[in-house]
Each structure stands twice: as C-alpha cells, then as structure tokens.
LUMKOL-204340 format. One record per residue (C-alpha): residue number from 1; x, y, z; residue in three letters. Coordinates in pm, whole numbers, plus 32768, in hexadecimal, padded with zeros to 4 digits. Example, Ala and Ser with C-alpha at 12.3 -4.5 7.8 and 13.67 -1.06 7.14 Angstrom:
<pt seq="1" xx="84CE" yy="7E3E" zz="830C" type="Ala"/>
<pt seq="2" xx="8557" yy="7F96" zz="82CA" type="Ser"/>
% end
This chain:
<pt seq="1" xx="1D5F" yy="5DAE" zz="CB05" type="Unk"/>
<pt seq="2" xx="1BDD" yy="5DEE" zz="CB74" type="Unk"/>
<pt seq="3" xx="1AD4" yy="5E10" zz="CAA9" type="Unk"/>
<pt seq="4" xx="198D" yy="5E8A" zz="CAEB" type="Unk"/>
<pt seq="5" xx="186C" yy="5DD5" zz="CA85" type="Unk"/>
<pt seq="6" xx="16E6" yy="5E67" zz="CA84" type="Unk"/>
<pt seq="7" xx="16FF" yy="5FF6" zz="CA86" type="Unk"/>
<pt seq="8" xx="1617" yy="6089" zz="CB41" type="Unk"/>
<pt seq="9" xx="14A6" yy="607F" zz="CA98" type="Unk"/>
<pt seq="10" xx="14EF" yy="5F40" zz="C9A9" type="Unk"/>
<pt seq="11" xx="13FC" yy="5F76" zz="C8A1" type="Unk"/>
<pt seq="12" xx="13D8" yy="5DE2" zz="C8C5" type="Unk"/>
<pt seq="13" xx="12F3" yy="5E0F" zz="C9F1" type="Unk"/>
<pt seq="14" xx="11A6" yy="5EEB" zz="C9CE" type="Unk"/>
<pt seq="15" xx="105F" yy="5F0C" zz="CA62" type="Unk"/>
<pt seq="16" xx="1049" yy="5E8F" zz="CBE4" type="Unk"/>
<pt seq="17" xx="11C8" yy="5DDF" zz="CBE6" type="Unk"/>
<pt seq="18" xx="1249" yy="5F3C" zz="CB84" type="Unk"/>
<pt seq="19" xx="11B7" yy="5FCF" zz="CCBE" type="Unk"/>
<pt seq="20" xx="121B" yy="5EAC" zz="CD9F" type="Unk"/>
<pt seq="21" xx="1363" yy="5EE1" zz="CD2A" type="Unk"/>
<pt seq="22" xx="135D" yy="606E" zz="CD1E" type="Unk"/>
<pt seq="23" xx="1228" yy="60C0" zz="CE1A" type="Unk"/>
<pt seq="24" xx="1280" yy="6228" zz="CE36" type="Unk"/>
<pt seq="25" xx="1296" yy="6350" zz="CD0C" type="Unk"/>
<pt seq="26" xx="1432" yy="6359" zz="CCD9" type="Unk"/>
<pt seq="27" xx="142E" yy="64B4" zz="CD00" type="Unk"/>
<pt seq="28" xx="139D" yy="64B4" zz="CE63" type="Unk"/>
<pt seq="29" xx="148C" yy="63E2" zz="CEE3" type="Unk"/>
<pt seq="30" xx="1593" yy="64A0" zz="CE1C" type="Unk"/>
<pt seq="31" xx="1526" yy="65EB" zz="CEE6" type="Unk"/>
<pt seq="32" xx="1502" yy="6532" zz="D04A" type="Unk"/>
<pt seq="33" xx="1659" yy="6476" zz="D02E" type="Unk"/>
<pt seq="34" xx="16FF" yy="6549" zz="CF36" type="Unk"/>
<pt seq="35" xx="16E3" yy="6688" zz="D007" type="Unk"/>
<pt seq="36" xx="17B0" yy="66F3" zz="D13F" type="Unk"/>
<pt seq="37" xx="167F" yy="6769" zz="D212" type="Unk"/>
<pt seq="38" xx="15B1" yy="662E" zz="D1E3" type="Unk"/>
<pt seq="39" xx="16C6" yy="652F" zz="D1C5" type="Unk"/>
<pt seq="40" xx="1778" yy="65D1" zz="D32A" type="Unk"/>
<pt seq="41" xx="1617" yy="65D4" zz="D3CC" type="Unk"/>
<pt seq="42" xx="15C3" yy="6464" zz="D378" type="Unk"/>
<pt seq="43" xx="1737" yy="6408" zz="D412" type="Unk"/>
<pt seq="44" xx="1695" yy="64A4" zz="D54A" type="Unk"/>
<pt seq="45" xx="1553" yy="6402" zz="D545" type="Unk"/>
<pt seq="46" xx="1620" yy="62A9" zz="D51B" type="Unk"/>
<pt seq="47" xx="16E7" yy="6303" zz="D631" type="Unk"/>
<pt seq="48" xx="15F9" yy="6350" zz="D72A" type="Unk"/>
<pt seq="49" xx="152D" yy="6206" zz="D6D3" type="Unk"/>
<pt seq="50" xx="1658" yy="6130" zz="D6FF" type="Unk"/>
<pt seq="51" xx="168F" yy="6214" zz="D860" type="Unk"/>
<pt seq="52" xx="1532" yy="618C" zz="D899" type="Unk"/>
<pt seq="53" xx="1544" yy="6038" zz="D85F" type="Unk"/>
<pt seq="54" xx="1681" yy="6022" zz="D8F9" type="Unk"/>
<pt seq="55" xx="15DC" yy="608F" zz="DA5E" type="Unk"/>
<pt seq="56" xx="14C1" yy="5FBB" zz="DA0F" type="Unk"/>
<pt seq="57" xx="15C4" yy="5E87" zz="D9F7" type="Unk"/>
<pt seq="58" xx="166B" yy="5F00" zz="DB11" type="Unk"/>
<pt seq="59" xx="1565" yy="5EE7" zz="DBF4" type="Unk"/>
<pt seq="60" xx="14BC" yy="5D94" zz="DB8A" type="Unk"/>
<pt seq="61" xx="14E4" yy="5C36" zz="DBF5" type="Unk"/>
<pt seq="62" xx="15DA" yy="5B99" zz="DB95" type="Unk"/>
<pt seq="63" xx="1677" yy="5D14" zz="DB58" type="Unk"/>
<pt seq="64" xx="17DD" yy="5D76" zz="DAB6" type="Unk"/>
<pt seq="65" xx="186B" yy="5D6A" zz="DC10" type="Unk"/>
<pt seq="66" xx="1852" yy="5BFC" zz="DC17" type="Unk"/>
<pt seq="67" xx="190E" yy="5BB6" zz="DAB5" type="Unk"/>
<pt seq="68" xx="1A66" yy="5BF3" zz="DA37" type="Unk"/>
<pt seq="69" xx="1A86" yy="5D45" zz="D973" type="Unk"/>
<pt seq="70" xx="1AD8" yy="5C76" zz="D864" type="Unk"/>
<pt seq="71" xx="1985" yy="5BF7" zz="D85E" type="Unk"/>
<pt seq="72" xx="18DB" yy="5D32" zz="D84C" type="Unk"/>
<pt seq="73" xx="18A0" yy="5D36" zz="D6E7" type="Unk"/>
<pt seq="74" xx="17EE" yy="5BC1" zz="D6C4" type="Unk"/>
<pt seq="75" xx="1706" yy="5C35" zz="D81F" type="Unk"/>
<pt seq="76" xx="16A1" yy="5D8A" zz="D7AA" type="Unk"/>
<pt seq="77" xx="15F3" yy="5D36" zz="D676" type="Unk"/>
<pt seq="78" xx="1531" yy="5E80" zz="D64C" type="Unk"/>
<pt seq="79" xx="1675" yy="5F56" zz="D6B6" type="Unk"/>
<pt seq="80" xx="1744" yy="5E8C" zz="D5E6" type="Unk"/>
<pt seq="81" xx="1639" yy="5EF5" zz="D4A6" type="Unk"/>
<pt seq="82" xx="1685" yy="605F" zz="D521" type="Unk"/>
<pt seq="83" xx="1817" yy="6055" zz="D529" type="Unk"/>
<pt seq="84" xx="1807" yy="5FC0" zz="D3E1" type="Unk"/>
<pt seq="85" xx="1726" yy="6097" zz="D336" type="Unk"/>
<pt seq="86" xx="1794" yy="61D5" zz="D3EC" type="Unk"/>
<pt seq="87" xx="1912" yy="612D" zz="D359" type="Unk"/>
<pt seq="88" xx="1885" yy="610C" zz="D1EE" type="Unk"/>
<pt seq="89" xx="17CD" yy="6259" zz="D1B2" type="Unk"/>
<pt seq="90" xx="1943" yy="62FC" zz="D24D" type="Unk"/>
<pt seq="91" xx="19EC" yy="6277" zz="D13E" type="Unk"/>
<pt seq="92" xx="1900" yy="6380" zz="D061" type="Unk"/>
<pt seq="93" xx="19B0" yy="64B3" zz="D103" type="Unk"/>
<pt seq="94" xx="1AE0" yy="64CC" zz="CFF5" type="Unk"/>
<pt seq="95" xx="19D3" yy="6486" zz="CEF0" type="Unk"/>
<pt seq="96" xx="190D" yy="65B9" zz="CF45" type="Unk"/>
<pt seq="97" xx="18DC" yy="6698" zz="CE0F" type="Unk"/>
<pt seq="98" xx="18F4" yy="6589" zz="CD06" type="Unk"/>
<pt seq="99" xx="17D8" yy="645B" zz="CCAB" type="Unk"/>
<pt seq="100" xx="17B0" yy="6354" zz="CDBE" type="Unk"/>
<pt seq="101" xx="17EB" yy="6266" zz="CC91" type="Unk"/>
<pt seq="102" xx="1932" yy="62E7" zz="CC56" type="Unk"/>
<pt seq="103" xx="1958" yy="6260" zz="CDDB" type="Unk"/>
<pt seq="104" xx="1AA1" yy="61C0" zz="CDD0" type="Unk"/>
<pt seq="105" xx="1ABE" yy="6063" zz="CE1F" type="Unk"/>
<pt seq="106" xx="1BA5" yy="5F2A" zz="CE7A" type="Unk"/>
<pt seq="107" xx="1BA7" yy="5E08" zz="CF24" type="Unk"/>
<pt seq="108" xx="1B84" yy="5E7A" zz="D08C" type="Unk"/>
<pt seq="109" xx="1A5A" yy="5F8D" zz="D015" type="Unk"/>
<pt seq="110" xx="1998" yy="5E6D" zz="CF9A" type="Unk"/>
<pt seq="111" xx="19D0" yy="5D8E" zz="D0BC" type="Unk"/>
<pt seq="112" xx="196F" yy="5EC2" zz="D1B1" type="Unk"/>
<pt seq="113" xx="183A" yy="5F30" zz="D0E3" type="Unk"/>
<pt seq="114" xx="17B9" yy="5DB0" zz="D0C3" type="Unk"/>
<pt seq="115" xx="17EC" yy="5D79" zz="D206" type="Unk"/>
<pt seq="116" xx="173D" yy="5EBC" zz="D28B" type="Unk"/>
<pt seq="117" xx="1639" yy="5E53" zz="D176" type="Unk"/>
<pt seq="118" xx="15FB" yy="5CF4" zz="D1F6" type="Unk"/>
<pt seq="119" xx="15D7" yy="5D59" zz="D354" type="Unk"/>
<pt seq="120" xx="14FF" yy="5E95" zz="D340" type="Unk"/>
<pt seq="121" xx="13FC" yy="5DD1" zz="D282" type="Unk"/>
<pt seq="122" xx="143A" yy="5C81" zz="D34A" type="Unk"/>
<pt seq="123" xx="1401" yy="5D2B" zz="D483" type="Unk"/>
<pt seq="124" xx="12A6" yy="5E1A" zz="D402" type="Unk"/>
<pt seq="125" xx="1211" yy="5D03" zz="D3BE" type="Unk"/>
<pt seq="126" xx="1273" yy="5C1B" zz="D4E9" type="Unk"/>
<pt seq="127" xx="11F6" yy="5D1C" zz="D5C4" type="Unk"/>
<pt seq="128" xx="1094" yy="5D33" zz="D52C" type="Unk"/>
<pt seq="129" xx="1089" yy="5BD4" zz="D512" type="Unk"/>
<pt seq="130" xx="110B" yy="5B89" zz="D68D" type="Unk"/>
<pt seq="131" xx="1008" yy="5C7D" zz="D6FD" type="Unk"/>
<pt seq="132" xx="0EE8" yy="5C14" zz="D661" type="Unk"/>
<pt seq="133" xx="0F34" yy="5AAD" zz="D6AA" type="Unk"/>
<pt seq="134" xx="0EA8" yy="5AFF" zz="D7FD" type="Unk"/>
<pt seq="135" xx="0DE0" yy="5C28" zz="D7F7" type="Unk"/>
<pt seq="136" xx="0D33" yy="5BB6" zz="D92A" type="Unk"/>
<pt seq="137" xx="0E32" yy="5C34" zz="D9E2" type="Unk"/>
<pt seq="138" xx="0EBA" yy="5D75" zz="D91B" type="Unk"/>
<pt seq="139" xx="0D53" yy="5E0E" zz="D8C6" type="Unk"/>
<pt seq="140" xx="0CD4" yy="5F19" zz="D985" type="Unk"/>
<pt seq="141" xx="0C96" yy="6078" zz="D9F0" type="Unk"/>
<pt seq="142" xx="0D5C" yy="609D" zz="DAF3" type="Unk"/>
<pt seq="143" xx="0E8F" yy="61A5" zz="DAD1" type="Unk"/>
<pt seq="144" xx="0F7A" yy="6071" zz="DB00" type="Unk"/>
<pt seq="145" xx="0E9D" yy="5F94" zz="D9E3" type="Unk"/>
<pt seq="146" xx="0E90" yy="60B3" zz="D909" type="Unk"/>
<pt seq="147" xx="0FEE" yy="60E7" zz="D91F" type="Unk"/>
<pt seq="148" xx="105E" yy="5F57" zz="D8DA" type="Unk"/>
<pt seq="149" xx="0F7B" yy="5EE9" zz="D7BC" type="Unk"/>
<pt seq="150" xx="0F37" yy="604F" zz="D71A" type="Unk"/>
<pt seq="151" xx="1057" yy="6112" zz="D75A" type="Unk"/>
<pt seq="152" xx="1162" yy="5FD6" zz="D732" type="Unk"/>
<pt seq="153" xx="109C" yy="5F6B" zz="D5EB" type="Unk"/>
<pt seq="154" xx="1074" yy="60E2" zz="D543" type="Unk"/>
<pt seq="155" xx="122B" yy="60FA" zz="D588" type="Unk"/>
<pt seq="156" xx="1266" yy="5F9D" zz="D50D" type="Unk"/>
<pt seq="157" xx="11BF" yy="6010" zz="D3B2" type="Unk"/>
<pt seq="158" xx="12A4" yy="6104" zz="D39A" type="Unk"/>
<pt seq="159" xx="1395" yy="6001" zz="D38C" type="Unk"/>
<pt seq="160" xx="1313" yy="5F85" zz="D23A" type="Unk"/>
<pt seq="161" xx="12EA" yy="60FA" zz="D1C1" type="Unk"/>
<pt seq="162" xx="146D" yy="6144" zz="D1F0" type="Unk"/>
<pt seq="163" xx="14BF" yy="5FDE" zz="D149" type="Unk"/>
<pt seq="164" xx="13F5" yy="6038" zz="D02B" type="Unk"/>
<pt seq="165" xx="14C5" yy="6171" zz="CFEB" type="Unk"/>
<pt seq="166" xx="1617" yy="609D" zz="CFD3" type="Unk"/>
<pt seq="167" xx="15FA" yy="5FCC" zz="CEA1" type="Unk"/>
<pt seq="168" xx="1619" yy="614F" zz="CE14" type="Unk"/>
<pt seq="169" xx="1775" yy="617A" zz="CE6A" type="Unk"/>
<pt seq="170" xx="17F6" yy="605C" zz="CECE" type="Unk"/>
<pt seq="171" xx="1847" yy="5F06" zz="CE1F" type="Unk"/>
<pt seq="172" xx="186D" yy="5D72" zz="CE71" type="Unk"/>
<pt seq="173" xx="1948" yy="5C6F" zz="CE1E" type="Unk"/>
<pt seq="174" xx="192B" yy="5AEE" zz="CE16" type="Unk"/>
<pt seq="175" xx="1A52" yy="5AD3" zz="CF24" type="Unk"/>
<pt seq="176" xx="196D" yy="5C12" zz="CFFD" type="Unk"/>
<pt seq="177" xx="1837" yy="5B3F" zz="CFCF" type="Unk"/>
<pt seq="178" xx="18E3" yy="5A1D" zz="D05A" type="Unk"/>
<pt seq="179" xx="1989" yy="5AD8" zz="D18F" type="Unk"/>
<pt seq="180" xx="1830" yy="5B71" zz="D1DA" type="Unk"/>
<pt seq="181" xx="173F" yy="5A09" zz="D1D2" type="Unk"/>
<pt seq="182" xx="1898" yy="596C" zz="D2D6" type="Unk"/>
<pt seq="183" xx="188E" yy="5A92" zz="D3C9" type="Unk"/>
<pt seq="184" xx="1715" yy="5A90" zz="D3C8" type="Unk"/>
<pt seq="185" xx="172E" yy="590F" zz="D3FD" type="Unk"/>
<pt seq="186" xx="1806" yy="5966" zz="D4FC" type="Unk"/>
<pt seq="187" xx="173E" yy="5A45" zz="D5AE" type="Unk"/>
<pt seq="188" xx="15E7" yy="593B" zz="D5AA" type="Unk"/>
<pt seq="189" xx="16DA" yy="583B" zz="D61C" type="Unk"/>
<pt seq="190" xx="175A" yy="5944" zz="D760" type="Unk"/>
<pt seq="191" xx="15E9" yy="59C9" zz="D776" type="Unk"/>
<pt seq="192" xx="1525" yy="5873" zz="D77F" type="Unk"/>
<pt seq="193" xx="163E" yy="575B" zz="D7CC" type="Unk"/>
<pt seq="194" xx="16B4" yy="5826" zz="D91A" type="Unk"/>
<pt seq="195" xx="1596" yy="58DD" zz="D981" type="Unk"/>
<pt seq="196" xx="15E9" yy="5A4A" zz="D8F6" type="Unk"/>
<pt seq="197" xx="14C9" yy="5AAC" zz="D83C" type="Unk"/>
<pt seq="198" xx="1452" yy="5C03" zz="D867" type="Unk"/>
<pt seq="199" xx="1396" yy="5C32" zz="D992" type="Unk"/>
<pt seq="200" xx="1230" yy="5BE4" zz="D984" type="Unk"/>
<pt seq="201" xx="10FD" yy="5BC0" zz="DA6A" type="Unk"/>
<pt seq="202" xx="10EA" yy="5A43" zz="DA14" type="Unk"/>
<pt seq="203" xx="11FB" yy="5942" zz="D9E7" type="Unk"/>
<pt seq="204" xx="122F" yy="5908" zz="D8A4" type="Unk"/>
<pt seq="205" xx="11ED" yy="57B5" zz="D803" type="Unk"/>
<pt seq="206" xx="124F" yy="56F9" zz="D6DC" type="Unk"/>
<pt seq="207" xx="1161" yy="5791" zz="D61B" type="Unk"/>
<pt seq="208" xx="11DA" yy="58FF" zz="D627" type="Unk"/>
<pt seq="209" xx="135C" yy="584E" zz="D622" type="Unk"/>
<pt seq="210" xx="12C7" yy="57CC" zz="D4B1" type="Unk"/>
<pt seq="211" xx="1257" yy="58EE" zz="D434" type="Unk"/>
<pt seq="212" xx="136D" yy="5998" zz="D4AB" type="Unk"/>
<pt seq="213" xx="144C" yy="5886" zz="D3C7" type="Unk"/>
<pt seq="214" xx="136F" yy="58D6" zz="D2DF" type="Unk"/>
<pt seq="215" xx="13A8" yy="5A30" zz="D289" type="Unk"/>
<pt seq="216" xx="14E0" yy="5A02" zz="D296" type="Unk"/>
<pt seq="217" xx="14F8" yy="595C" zz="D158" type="Unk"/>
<pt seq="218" xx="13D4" yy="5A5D" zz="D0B6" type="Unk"/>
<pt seq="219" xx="1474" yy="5BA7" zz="D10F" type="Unk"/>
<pt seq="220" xx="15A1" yy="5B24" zz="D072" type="Unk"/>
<pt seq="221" xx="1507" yy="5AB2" zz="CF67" type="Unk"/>
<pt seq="222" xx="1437" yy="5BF1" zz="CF4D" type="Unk"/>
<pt seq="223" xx="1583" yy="5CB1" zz="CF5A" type="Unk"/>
<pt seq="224" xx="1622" yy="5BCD" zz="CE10" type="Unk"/>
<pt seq="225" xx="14FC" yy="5C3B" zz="CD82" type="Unk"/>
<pt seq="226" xx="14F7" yy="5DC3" zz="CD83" type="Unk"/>
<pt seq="227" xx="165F" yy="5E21" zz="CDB2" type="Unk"/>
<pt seq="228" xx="170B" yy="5E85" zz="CC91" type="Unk"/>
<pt seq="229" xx="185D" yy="5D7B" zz="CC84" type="Unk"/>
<pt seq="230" xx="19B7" yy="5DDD" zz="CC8B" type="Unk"/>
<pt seq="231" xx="1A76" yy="5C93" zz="CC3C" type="Unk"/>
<pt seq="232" xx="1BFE" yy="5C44" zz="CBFD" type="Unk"/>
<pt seq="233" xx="1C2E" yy="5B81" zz="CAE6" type="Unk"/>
% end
C-alpha cells in the first residue's frame, strides 16, 4: 500500500525553506493549473517550445539526422525538458475542478513528474551556466547575439518557473529519484563521453562536462528535498 509522507505546506519547514519548497501562493498555481483556459494554453506554449527546439536540433551539428531516433531523447536535452513537462502538466486534465493536491498519483506519475522535474531545472541552469562560461562569444547587440544569450537565457528560466509549479501536484519516490539521477547519468555519459552535448559556439571541455556531473547529483538532490514522497511500504 502507499503512503504519503509530507502534505503539502509541512508546518516543519517555515521562514525561507517554506518558500524554497512552496515559492509560489497555492492558490495561484491552483488557478493557472487548475483551470481549463490556463492549463490548455500552457500545453500550447510547451508545445510550440519543444516545436522550437526540435528545429533548432534539427539543424545543428551533429543534428538528429545523424543519430538513431532512439537517441533523440538523450541529444535533445532542452526538447526532452519540454516533452516531459508538457507530459506531466497533461496528466492535470482529469484533475481539473478539484485541488491539485488531490492530484492522483502512482508509481509511473512520480517517475514522470521527477523526471520532468530533474530535467527542467538541470537544463535552466546548464544553459545559463554554458553561456556565461564564454560570454566572449555570446554577448552582443547584434539581432543574432541578442537572440542566443538573451533570448535562449530569458526561455531557459522559464524552465525553472514551470519546475517550480510541480512539486504542487506531483510527488517522488525513492525508486523515481533513483531512475531520474541513472537517466541523467546517462545522458552526461552520451553528452560528454561521445561528443553529444548541446550545440555550442565552443567545444566543450572537462570543465563544463563537471559541472554538468555535477548538477546532476544537486537537482536530484534538490528534487528529494521539496517533493512531497509517495513510498510503498
């Protein structure tokens, strides 16, 4: 049988852990997911970023072309984010009308919200970080410039906006934790060990590959941390 452990708003954790937990008023996020309007407009907005990233992918070298479809997920990083968030916030639709903590949940929901957890934030923050690594050659005011550090940077933190709003709804697991640090493992092992990382202006070195190991482990840890648990005892 499952058991849920830490409701939503555990009186345990106050003050600044409460928000880093919780960083949005509950009834906001009730009205944006809990609502047809909002919730079928944010499915579109998902969409058409994942549409985007997909062409961007598609024509960058290496591209999509030049891998197995079966591939796709662990090269697209950013469109991978997409397709799992765009997956998680679906599962809201037969929820619509009743609490987003009333959200029903089992063992595949927490794996899919974890994961889509994991690899929104994972891949918000690689971005800025990737970027700024060498802003020599991102920074500027040309249209093109503008567009890669500014425009790529100002999407990616949406990333980290629509992984805040999950913890609301969704829940983890130890076994979902687990699944989600392998397939990001995974993914740094495809990105850095074979030459796959996203596509960048400069090759990347070991010390992006490390901090790309790196968060890894601290978005997972990040997401045992404000996830509510639903465990099988």
């Amino acid at each position: 049988m499952e058991a849920m452990v830490g409701r939503h708003g555990d009186a345990t954790d106050g003050g600044w852990r409460a928000r880093l937990r919780r960083p949005f008023p509950e009834s906001w996020v009730q009205y944006y997911l809990g609502n047809g309007a909002s919730l079928g407009w944010l499915l579109v907005v998902d969409g058409a970023a994942f549409l985007l990233g997909v062409s961007f992918y598609v024509h960058s070298e290496p591209s999509l072309a030049d891998l197995s479809s079966l591939l796709y997920p662990l090269f697209g990083d950013s469109p991978t984010a997409l397709a799992l968030a765009t997956l998680s916030i679906a599962t809201l639709l037969p929820n619509l009308g009743r609490r987003l903590a009333d959200a029903p949940s089992n063992r595949l929901l927490t794996v899919l919200h974890t994961l889509a957890f994991v690899w929104l934030v994972k891949y918000g923050l690689w971005t800025a970080v990737a970027l700024n690594l060498r802003p020599d050659l991102y920074v500027g005011f040309t249209p093109a410039l503008l567009w890669e550090y500014w425009g790529i940077l100002i999407t990616h933190l949406f990333f980290l906006l629509q992984a805040a709003a999950i913890p609301y709804y969704g829940r983890t697991s130890r076994e979902a934790l687990a699944a989600a640090l392998a397939l990001l493992l995974l993914n740094d092992v495809f990105d850095y060990g074979f030459g796959f990382y996203p596509p960048l202006r400069y090759e990347a070195g070991p010390l992006l590959a490390g901090i790309t190991v790196a968060l890894s482990f601290l978005v997972v840890g990040y997401a045992a941390w404000v996830f509510d648990r639903d465990e099988v005892r």
